[in-house]
MIDOSE-1310 file (N, C-alpha, C; in nm, 2 decimals, decimal comma, always signed):
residues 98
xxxx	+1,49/+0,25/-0,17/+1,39/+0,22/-0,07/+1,27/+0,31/-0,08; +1,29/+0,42/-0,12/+1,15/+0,52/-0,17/+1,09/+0,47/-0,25; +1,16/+0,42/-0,37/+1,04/+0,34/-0,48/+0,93/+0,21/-0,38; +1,00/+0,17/-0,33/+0,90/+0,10/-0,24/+0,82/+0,08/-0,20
xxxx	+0,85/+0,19/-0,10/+0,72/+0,23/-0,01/+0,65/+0,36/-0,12; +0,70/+0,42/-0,15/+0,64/+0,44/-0,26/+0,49/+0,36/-0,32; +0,54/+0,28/-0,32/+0,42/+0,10/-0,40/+0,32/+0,07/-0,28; +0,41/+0,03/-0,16/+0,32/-0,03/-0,02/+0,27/+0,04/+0,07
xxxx	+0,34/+0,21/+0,07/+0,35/+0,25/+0,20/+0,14/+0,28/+0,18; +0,09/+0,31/+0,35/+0,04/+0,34/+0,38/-0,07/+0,20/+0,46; -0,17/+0,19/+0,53/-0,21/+0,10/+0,58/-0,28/+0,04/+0,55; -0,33/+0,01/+0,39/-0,39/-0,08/+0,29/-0,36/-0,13/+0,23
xxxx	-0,25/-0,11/+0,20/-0,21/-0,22/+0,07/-0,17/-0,35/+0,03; -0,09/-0,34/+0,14/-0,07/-0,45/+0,21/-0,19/-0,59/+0,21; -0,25/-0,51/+0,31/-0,40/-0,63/+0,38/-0,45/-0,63/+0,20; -0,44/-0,52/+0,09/-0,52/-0,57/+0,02/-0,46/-0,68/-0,06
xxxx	-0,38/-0,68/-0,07/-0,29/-0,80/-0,16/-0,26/-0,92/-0,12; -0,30/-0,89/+0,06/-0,32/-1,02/+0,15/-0,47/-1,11/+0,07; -0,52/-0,99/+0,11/-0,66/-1,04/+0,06/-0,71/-1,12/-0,04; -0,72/-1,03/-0,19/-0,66/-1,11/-0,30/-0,60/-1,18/-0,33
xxxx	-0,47/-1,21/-0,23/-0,35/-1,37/-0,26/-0,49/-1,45/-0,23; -0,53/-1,47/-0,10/-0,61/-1,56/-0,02/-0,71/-1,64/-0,15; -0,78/-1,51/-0,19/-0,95/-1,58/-0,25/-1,01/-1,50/-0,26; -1,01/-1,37/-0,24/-1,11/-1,25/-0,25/-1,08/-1,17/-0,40
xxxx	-1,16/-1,21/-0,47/-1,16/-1,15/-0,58/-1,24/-1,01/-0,63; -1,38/-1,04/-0,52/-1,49/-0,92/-0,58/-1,48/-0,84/-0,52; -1,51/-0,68/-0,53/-1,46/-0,63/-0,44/-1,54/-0,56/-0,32; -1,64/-0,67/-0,31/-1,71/-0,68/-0,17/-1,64/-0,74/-0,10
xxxx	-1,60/-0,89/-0,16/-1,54/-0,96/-0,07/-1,42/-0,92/-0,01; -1,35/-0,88/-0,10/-1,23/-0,80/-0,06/-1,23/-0,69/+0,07; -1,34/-0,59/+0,09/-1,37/-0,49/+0,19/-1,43/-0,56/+0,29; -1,52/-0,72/+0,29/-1,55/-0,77/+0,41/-1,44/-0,81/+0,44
xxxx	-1,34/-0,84/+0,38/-1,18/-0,88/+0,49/-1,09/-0,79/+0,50; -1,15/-0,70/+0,53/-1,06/-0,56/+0,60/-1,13/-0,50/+0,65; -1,16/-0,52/+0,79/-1,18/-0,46/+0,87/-1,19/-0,30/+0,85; -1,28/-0,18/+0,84/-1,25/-0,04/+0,86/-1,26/+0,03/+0,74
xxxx	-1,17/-0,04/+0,61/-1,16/+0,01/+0,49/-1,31/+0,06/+0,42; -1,31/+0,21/+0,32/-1,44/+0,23/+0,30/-1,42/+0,20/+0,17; -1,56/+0,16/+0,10/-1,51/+0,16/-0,04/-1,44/+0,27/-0,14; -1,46/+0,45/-0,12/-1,39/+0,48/-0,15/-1,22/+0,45/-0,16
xxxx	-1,18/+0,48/-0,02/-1,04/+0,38/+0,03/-1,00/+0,31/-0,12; -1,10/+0,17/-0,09/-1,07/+0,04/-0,19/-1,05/+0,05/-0,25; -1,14/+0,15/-0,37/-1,16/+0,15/-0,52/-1,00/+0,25/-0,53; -0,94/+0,31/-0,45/-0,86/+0,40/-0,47/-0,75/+0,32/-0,49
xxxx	-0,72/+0,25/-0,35/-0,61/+0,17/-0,38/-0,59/+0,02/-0,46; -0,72/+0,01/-0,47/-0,69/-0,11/-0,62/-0,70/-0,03/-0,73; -0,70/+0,08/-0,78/-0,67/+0,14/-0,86/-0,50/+0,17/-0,90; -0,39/+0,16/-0,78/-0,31/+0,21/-0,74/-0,22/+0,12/-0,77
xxxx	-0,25/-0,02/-0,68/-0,21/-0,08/-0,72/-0,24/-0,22/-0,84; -0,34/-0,15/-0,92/-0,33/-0,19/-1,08/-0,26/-0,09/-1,20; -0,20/-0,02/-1,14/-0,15/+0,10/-1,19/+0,03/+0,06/-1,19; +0,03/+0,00/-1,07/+0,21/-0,04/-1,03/+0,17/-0,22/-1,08
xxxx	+0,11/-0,29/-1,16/+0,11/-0,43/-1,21/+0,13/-0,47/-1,08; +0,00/-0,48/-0,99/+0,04/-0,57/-0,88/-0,10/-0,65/-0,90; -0,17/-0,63/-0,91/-0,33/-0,66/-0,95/-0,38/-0,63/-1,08; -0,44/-0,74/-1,14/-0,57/-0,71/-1,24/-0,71/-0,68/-1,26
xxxx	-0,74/-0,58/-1,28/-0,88/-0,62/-1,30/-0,95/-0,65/-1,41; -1,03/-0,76/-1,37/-1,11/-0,84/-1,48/-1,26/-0,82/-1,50; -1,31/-0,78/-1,64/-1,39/-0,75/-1,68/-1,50/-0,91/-1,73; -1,60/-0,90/-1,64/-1,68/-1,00/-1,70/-1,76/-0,98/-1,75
xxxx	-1,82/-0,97/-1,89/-1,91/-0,95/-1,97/-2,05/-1,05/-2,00; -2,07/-1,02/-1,88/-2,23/-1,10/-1,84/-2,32/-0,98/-1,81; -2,45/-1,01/-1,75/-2,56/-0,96/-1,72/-2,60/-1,02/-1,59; -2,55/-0,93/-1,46/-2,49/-0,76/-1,49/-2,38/-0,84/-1,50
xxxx	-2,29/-0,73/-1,51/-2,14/-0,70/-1,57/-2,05/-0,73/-1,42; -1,97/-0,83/-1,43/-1,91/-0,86/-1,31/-1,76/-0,85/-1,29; -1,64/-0,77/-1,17/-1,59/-0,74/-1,20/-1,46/-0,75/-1,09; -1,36/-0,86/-1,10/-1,31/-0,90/-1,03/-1,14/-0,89/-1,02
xxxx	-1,06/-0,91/-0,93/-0,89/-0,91/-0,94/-0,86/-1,01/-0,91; -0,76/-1,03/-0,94/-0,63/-1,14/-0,94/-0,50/-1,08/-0,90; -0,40/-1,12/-0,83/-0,26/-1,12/-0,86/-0,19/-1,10/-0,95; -0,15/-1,02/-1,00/-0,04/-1,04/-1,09/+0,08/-1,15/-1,06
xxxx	+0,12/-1,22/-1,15/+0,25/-1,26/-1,10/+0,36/-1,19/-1,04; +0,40/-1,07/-1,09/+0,45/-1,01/-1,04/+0,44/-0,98/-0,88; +0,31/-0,92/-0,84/+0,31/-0,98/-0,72/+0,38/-1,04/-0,60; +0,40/-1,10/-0,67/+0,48/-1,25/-0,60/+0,59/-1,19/-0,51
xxxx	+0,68/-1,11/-0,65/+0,77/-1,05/-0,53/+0,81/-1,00/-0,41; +0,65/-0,97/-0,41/+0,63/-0,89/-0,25/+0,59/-1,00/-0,13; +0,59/-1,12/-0,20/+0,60/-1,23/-0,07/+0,72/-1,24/+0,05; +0,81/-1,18/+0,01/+0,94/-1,20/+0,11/+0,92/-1,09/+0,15
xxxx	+0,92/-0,96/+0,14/+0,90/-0,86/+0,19/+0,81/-0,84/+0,26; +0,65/-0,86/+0,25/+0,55/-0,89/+0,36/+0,61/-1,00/+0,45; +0,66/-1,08/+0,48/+0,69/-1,17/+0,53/+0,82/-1,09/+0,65; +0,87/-1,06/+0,56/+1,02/-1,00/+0,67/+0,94/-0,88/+0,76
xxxx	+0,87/-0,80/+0,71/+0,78/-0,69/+0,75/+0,65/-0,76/+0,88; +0,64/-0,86/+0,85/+0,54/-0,96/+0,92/+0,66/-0,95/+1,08; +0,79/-1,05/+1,05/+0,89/-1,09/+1,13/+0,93/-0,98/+1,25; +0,94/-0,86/+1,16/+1,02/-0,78/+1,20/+0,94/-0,69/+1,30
xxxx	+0,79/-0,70/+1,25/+0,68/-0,67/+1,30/+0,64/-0,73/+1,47; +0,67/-0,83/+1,44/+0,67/-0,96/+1,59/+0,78/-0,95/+1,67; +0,91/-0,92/+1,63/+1,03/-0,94/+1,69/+1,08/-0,75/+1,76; +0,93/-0,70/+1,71/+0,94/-0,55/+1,77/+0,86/-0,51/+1,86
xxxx	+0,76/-0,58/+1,84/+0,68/-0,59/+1,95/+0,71/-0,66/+2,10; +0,79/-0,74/+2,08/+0,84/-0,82/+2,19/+0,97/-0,71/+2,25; +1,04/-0,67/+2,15/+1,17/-0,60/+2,24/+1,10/-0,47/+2,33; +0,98/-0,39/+2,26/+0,95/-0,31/+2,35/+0,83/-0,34/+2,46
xx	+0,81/-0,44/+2,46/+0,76/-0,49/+2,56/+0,76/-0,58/+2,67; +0,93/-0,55/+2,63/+1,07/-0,65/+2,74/+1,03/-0,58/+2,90
């Protein structure tokens, strides 16, 4: 369970990978769909998580030079787990607010 959170823990990573599944490739667009995140933050943890193959980044060699992420497939895995973490998230909020 440490290797894990290890990968997700902390309160960006998450939304970032949200983000990127969605459509947000650049990483402007990426920081206008997160609310609060600075781009230090960003560049850190898309670094982080291109580091643990959850994300790519893509080099476009134009003028200027444009530079965008993708999903890894891999990725993918973490669809049930955001999802159960989504669940578990909703079904906790209601018990303490019984």
């Amino acid at each position: 369970m440490r290797d894990t959170l290890d990968v997700i823990n902390g309160k960006w990573k998450i939304p970032i990978i949200i983000s990127v599944g969605v459509g947000n490739d650049r990483f402007t667009d990426i920081q206008e769909s997160i609310p609060g995140i600075s781009p230090k933050v960003l560049a850190k943890e898309l670094k982080d998580l291109e580091q643990h193959k959850l994300l790519k980044r893509i080099i476009i060699d134009e003028y200027p030079i444009k530079i965008s992420y993708i999903l890894e497939p891999y990725a993918d895995t973490l669809t049930p787990i955001i999802y159960a973490l989504k669940d578990w998230g909703i079904n906790h909020k209601k018990k303490v607010t019984e």
